[in-house]
C-alpha positions as a Markdown table, in Angstrom:
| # | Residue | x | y | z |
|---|---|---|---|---|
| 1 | Unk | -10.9 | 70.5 | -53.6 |
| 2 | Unk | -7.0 | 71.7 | -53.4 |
| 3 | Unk | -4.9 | 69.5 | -55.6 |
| 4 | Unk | -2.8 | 67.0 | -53.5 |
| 5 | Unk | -0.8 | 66.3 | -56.6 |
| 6 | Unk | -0.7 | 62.4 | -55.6 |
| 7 | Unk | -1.7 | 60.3 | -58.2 |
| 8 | Unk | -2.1 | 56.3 | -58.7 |
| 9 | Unk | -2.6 | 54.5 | -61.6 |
| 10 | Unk | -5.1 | 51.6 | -61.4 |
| 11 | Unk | -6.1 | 49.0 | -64.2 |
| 12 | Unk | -9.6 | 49.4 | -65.5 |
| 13 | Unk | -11.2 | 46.5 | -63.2 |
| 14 | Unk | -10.1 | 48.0 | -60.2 |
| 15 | Unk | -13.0 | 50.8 | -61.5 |
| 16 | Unk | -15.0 | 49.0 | -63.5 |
| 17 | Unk | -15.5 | 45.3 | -62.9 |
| 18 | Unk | -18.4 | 45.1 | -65.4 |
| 19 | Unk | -15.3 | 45.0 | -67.7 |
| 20 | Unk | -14.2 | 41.4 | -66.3 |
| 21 | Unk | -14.8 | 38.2 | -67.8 |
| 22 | Unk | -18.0 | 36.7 | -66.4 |
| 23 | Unk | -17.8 | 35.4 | -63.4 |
| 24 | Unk | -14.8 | 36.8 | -62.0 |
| 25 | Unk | -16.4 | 39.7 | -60.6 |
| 26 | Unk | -17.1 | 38.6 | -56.8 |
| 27 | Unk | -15.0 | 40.0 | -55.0 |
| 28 | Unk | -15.4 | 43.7 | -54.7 |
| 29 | Unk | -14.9 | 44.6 | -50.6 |
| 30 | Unk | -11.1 | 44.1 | -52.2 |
| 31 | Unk | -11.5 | 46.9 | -54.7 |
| 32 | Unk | -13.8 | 49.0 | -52.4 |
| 33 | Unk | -11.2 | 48.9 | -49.7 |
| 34 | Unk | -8.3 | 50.2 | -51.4 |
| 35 | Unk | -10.9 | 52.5 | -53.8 |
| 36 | Unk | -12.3 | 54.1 | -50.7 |
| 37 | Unk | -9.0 | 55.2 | -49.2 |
| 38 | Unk | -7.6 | 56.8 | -52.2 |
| 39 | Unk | -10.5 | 59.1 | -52.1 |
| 40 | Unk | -10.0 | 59.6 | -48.8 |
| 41 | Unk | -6.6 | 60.3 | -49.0 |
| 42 | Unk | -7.3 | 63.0 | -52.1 |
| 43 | Unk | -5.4 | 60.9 | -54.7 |
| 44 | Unk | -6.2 | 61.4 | -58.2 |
| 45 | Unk | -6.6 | 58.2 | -60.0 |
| 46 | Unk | -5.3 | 57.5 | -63.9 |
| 47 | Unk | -7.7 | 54.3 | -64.9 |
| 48 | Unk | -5.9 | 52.5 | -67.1 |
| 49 | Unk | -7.9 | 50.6 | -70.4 |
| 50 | Unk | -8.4 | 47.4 | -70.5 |
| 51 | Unk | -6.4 | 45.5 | -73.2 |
| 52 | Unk | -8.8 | 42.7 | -73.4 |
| 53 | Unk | -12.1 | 44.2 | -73.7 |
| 54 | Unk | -10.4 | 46.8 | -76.5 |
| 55 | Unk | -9.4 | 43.8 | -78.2 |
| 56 | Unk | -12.0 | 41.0 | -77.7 |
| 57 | Unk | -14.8 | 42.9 | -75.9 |
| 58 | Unk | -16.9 | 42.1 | -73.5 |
| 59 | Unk | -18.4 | 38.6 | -74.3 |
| 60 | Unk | -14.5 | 36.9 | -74.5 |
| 61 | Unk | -13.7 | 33.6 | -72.9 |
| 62 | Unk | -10.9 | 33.5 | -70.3 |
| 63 | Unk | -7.2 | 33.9 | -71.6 |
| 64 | Unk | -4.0 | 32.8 | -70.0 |
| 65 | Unk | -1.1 | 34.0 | -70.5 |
| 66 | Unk | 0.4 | 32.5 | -73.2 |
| 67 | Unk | -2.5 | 33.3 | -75.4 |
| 68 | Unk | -1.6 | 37.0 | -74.8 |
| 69 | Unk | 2.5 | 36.8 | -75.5 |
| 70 | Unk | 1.9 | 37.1 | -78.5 |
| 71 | Unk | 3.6 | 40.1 | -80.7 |
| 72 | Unk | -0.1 | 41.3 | -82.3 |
| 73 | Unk | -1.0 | 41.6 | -78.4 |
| 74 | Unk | 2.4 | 43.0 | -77.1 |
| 75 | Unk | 1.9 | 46.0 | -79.9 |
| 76 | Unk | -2.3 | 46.6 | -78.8 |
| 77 | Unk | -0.7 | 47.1 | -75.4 |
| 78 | Unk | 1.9 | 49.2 | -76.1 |
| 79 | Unk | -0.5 | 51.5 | -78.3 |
| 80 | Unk | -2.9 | 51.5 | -76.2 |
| 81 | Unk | -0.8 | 52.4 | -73.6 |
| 82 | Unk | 0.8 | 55.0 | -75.4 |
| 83 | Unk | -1.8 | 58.2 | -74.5 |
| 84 | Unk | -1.5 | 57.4 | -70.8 |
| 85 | Unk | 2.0 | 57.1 | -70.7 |
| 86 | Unk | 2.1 | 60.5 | -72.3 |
| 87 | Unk | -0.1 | 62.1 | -69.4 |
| 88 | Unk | 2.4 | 60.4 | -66.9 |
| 89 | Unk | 4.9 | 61.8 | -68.5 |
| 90 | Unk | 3.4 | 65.5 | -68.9 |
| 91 | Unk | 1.8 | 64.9 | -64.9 |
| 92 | Unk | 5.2 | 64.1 | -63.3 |
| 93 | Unk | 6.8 | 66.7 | -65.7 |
| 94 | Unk | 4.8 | 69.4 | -63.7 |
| 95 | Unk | 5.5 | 68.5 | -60.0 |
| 96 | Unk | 2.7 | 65.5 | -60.0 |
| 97 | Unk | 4.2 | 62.4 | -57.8 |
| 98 | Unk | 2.6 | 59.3 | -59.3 |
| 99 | Unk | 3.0 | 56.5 | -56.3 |
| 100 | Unk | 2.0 | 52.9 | -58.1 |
| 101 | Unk | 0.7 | 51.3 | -60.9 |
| 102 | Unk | -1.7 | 49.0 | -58.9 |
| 103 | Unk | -2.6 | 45.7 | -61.5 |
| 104 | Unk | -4.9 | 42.6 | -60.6 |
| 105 | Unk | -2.7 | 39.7 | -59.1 |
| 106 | Unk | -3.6 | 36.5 | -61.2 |
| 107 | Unk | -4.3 | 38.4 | -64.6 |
| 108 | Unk | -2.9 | 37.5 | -68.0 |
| 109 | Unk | -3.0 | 40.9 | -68.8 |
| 110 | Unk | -2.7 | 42.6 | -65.2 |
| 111 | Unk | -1.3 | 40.9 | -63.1 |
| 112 | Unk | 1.9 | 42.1 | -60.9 |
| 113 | Unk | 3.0 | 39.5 | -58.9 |
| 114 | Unk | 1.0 | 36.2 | -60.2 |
| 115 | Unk | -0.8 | 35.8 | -63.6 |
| 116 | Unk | -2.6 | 32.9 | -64.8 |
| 117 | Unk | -0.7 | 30.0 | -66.9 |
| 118 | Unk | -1.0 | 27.2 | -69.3 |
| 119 | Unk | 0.9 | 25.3 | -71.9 |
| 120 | Unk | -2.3 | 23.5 | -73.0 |
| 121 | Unk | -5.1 | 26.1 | -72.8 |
| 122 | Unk | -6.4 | 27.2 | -75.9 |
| 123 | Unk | -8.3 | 25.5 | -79.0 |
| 124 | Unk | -12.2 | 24.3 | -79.2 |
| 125 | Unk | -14.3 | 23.4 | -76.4 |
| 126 | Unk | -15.6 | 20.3 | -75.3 |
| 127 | Unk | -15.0 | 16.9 | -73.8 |
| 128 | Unk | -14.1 | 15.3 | -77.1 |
| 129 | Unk | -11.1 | 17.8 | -77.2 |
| 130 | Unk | -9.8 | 17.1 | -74.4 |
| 131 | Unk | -11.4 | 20.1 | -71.9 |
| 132 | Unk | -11.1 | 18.4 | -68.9 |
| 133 | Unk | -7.1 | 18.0 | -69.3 |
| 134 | Unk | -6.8 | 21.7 | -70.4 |
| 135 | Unk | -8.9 | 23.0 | -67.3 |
| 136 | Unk | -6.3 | 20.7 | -64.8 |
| 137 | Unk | -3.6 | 22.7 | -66.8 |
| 138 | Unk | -4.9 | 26.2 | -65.5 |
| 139 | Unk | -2.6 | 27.7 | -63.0 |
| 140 | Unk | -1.6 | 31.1 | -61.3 |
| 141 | Unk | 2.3 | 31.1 | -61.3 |
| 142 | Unk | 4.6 | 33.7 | -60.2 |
| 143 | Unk | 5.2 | 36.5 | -63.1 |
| 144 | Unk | 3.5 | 40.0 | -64.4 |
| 145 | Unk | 0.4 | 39.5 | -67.2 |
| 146 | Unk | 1.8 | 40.8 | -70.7 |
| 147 | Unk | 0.2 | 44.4 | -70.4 |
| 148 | Unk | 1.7 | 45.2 | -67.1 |
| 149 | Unk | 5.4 | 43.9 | -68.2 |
| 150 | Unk | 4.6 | 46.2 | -71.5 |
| 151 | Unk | 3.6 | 49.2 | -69.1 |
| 152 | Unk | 6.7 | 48.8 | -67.2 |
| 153 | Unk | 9.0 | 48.6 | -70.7 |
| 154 | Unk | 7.6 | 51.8 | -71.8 |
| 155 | Unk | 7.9 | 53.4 | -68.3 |
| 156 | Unk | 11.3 | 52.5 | -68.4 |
| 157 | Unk | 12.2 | 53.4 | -71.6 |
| 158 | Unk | 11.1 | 57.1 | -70.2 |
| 159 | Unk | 13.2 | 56.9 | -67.1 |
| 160 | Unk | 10.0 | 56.4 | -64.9 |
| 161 | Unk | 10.3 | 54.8 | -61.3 |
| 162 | Unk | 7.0 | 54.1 | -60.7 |
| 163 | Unk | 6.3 | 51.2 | -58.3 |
| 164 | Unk | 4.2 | 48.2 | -59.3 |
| 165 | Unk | 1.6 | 46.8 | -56.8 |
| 166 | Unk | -0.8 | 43.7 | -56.7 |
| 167 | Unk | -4.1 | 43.6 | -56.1 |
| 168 | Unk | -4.9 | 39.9 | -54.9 |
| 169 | Unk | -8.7 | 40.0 | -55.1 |
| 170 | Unk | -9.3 | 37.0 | -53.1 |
| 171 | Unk | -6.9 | 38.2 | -50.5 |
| 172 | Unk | -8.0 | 41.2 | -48.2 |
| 173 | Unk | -5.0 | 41.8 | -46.7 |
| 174 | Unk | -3.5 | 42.8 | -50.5 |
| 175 | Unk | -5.3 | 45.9 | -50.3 |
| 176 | Unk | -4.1 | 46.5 | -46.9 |
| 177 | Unk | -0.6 | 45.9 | -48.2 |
| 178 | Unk | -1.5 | 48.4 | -51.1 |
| 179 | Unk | -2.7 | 51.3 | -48.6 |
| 180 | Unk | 0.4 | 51.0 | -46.5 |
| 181 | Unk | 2.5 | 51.2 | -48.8 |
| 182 | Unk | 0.4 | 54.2 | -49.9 |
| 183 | Unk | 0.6 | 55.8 | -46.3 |
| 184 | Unk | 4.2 | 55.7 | -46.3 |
| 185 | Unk | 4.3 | 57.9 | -49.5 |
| 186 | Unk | 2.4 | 60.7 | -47.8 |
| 187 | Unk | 4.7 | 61.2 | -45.2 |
């Protein structure tokens, strides 16, 4: 295969949704839309770690958030971070056009354009603590989930314009979105 030199950067559940919280891994004609036409269209694809499971693993409850802007989480990012943005550095350094960063819409962590929110999430489980009033507190607001804002930071910081796209999972046209935007960087 000749290089195309393309690239795209996807977070890890675009890849790997075994890495999701349980349960939230049900929609995957999203993922295998968009998946399917970067390997059509010969790009080469960074996948990204996920900050949760590299700090919480695999058996974690859902976060929101506010759980996540945290400094101790803010610095796991960034280091985490740190050997990819290093590739993306030496990649574009050698001719290699790196189109998007393409997060999970409605992730603490990932998302781009939404992220999931509340002031009242958090502490022990059960109806004598209240659950039922923290579960009516959940919502997906407008904003980027604390890794991606740390991604864009450092890419900044290293005078790198790299787009940022969502990936709404419940939303097929997202990935549609996604692959035109892709299409108009190959012309």
């Amino acid at each position: 295969m000749n290089r195309s030199k393309k690239m795209v950067i996807l977070c890890h559940c675009i890849l790997n949704a075994n890495s999701k919280v349980e349960g939230f891994s049900i929609h995957k004609e999203v993922q295998n839309n968009l998946v399917n036409l970067l390997i059509k269209e010969k790009y080469g694809i960074i996948q990204l770690p996920c900050p949760e499971v590299t700090l919480y693993g695999i058996r974690r409850w859902g976060h929101v958030k506010e759980q996540f802007d945290t400094p101790y989480f803010r610095e796991h990012c960034r280091n985490i971070f740190m050997p990819y943005l290093n590739q993306i550095i030496d990649y574009v350094k050698n001719g290699y056009e790196i189109h998007a960063v393409i997060g999970i819409d409605g992730s603490p962590s990932c998302g781009v354009n939404k992220t999931c929110s509340s002031t009242k999430w958090g502490g022990e489980v059960g109806v004598e603590f209240a659950i039922n009033e923290k579960v009516n507190d959940l919502k997906i607001i407008q904003g980027k989930g604390v890794f991606i804002e740390e991604i864009e930071n450092l890419l900044n910081q290293n005078s790198l314009n790299i787009k940022f796209l969502g990936l709404d999972e419940e939303n097929l046209s997202s990935s549609n979105n996604i692959i035109e935007h892709l299409k108009k960087c190959n012309l």
